[in-house]
C-alpha positions in Angstrom: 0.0 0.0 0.0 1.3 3.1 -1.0 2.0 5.7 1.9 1.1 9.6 1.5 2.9 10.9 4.1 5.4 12.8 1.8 3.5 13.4 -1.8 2.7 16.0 -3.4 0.4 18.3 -1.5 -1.0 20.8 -3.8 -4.6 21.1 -3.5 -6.8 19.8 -5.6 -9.1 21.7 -7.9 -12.0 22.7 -6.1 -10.7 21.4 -2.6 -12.1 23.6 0.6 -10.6 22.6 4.1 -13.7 21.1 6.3 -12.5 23.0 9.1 -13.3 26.6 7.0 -16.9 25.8 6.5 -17.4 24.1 10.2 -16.0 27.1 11.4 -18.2 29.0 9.0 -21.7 27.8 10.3 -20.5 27.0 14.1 -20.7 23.1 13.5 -18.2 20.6 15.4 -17.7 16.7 14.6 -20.3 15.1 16.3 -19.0 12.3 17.9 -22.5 10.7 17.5 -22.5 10.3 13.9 -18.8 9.3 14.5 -17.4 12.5 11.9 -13.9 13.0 11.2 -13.1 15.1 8.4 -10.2 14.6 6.0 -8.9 17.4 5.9 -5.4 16.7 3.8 -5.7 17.7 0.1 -3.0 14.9 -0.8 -5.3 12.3 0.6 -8.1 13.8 -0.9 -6.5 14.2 -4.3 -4.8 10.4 -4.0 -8.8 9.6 -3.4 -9.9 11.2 -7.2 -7.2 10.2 -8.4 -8.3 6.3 -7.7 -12.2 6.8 -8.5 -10.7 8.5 -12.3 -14.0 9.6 -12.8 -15.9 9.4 -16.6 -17.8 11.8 -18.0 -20.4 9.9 -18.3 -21.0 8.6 -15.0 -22.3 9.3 -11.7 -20.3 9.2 -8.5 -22.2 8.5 -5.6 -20.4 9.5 -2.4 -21.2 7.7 0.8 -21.2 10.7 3.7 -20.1 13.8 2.0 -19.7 15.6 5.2 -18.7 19.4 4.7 -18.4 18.3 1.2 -15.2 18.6 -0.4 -14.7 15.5 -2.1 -18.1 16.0 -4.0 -16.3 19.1 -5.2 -13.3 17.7 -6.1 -15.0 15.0 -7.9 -17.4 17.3 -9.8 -15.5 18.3 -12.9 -14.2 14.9 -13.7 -18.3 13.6 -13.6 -20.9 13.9 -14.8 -23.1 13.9 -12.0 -22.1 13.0 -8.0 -25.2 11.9 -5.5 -23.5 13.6 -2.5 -25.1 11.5 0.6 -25.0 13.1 4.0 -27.7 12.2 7.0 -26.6 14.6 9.6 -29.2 17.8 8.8 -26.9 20.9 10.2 -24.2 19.4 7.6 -26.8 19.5 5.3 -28.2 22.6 5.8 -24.4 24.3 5.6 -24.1 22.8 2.2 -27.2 24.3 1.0 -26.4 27.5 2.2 -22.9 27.7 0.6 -23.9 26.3 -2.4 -22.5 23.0 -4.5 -21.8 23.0 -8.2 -24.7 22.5 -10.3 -23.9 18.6 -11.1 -23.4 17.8 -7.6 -26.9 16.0 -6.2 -27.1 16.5 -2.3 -29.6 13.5 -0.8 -30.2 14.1 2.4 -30.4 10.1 3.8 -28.7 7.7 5.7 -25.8 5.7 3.6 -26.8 2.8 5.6 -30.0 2.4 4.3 -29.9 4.6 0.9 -31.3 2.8 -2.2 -28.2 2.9 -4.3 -29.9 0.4 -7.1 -31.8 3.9 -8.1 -28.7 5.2 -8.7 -27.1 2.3 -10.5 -30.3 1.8 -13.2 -29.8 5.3 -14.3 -26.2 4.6 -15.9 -22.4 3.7 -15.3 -21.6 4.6 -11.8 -18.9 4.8 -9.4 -18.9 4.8 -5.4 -16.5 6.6 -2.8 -16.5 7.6 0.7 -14.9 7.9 3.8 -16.9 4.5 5.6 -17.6 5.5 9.4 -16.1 3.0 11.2 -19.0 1.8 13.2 -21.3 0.7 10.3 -18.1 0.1 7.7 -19.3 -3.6 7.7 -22.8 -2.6 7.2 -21.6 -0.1 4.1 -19.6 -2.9 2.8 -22.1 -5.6 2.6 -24.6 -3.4 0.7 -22.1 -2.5 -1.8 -21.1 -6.2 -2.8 -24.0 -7.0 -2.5 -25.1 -5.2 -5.7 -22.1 -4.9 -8.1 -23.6 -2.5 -10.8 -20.6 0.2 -10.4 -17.8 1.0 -12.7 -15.2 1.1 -9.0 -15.9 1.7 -5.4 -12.9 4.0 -3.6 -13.5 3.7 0.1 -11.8 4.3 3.2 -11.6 2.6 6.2 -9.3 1.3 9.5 -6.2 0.0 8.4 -6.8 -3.3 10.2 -10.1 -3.6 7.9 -8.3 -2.6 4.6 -5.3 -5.8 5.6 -8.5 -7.7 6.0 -9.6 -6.7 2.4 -6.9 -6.8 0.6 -5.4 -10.1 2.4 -4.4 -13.4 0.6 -4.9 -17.1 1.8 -2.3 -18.1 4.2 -2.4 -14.7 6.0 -3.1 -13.6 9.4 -5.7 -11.7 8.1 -7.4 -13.9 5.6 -10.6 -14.6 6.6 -14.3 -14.2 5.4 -14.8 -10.5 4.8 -11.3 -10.9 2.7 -13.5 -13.9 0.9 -16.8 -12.2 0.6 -15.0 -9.0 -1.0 -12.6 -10.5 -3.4 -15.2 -13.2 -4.7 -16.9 -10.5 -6.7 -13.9 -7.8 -6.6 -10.7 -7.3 -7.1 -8.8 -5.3 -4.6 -6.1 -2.0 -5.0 -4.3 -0.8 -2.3 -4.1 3.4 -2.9 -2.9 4.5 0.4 -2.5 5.2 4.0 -3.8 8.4 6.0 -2.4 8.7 9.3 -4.1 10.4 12.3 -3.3 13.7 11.6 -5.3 13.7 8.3 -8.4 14.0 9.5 -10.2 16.6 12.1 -10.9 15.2 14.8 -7.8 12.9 14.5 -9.4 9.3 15.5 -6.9 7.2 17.3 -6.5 4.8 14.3 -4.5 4.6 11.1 -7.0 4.6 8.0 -6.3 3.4 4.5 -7.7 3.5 1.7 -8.8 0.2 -0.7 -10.0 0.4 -4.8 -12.4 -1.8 -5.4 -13.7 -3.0 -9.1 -16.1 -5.7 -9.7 -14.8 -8.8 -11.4 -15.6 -9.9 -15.2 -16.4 -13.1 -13.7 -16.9 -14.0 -10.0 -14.9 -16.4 -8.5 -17.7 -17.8 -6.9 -21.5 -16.8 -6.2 -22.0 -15.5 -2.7 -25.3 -17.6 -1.8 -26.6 -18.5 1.6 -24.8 -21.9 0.9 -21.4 -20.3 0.2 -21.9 -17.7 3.1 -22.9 -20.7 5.5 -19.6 -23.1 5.1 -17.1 -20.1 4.8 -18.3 -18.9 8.1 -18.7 -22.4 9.5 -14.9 -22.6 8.7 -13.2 -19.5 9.1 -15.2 -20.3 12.5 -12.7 -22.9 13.0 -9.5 -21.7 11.1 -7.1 -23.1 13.1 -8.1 -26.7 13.1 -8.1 -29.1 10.0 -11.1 -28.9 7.6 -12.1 -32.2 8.9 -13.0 -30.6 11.7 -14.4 -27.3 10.1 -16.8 -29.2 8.2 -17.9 -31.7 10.6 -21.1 -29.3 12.5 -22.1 -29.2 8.3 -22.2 -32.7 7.4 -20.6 -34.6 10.3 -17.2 -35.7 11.2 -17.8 -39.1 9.4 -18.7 -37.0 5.6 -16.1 -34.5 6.0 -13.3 -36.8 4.4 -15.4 -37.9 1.6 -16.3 -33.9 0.8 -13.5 -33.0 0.5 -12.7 -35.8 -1.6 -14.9 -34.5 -3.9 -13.9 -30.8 -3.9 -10.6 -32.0 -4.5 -9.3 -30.2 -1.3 -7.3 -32.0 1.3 -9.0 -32.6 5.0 -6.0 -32.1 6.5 -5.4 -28.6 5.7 -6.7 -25.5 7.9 -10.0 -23.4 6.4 -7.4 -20.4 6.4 -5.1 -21.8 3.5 -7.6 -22.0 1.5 -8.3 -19.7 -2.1 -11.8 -18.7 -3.0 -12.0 -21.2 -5.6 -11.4 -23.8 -2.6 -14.4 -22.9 -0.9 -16.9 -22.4 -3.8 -16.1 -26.2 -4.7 -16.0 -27.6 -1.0 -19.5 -25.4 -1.0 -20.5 -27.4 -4.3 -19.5 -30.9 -2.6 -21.8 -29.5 1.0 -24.6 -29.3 -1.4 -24.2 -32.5 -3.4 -23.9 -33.9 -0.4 -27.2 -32.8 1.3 -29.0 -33.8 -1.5 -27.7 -37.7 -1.7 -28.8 -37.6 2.2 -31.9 -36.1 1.5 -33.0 -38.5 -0.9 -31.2 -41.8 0.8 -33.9 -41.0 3.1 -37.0 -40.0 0.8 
């Protein structure tokens, strides 16, 4: 992961430091909604440089804040959907005024119907994740893979998670769930003083681009044996797969995903699980029927 502790730090066109418009409308981070503001342009310009917005596209931006990414982003797109929930943020931005293809929604990222979005043309996602619901945010945009690249940032720890390979310390299912539909580009690292308040964690920041082809489909089966195992990822997959289809089965699964039952659940590649997921199924349904 690149480090951006000593770039270039020219502002970017049409940057405004957070701090001049909280100070502006006597606003302070509300430790509620969990706001800290990035507040270095370098970051911030590392950030649009990722997303490389299209003319032709929307960029939807998950929290916009004071919103000075929205108006960094603006004359690379064609239109950004600037999400913010907290109202006094809101009503700041209305007050100051955003250029005229930025799109403020009032709403909470959380829950914010980004398919709406998505079926009105070639899209791309960014935002600074709040670190309580970055999960959350996470899920809902792999969930629905109709964007062009999503640009995020989040805790360092999370972002080693992401971007994480089998075999690692940090390989485990959110590293599966994300990389089964996406492959993932370390852009950089923002350290404390980046932001305002400065949080008490190092934050990074991940590129994320949907894949041509998945490298596997994240079902309810799929989600129910990689957690079943990463439950268990130090012990053999013997073990791991025995409270799925019993100690006795486990060999003979994994016979058939062509995986050996005496490795651990953390060795193992995507592909690994989507075809020890395949043999889970196959085997259900022999049972099922050897007692129909």
């Amino acid at each position: 992961m690149t480090s951006v502790e000593n770039p270039d730090r020219s502002p970017p066109e049409g940057w405004i430091d957070p701090r001049t418009v909280l100070s502006r409308h006597g606003l302070r981070p509300k430790d509620s909604f969990g706001q800290c503001f990035l507040i270095a342009p370098h970051v911030v310009k590392a950030i649009v440089g990722a997303v490389a917005a299209r003319s032709d596209e929307t960029v939807v931006e998950i929290g916009t804040g004071t919103g000075t990414l929205a108006r960094c982003l603006a004359p690379q797109a064609r239109r950004v959907v600037a999400i913010e929930r907290d109202r006094d943020l809101v009503h700041a931005l209305e007050a100051d005024g955003l250029p005229p293809n930025v799109e403020l929604r009032e709403a909470d990222a959380a829950a914010f119907d980004y398919g709406e979005v998505y079926a009105a043309g070639p899209t791309s996602v960014v935002g600074n994740l709040p670190y309580q619901i970055t999960g959350k945010l996470l899920r809902a945009l792999t969930e629905d893979l109709r964007w062009r690249c999503a640009v995020v940032m989040v805790q360092q720890e999370v972002a080693k998670r992401i971007a994480a390979s089998p075999g690692d310390d940090d390989w485990g299912a959110l590293s599966v769930f994300v990389q089964a539909g996406c492959a993932v580009e370390r852009v950089c690292t923002a350290s404390p003083g980046c932001f305002h308040p400065a949080p008490r964690v190092v934050s990074a920041v991940v590129r994320l681009v949907p894949r041509a082809v998945p490298l596997a489909v994240e079902d309810d089966a799929f989600r129910r044996v990689v957690h079943a195992l990463f439950a268990a990822r130090r012990k053999t997959l013997r073990n791991g797969l025995a409270p799925l289809v019993g100690r006795d089965r486990a060999a003979a699964v994994c016979e058939v995903a062509g995986v050996d039952p005496g490795v651990r659940p953390e060795t193992l590649a995507i592909v690994d699980l989507a075809r020890l997921t395949a043999a889970v199924q196959a085997q259900a349904r022999a049972q099922s029927q050897s007692q129909g």
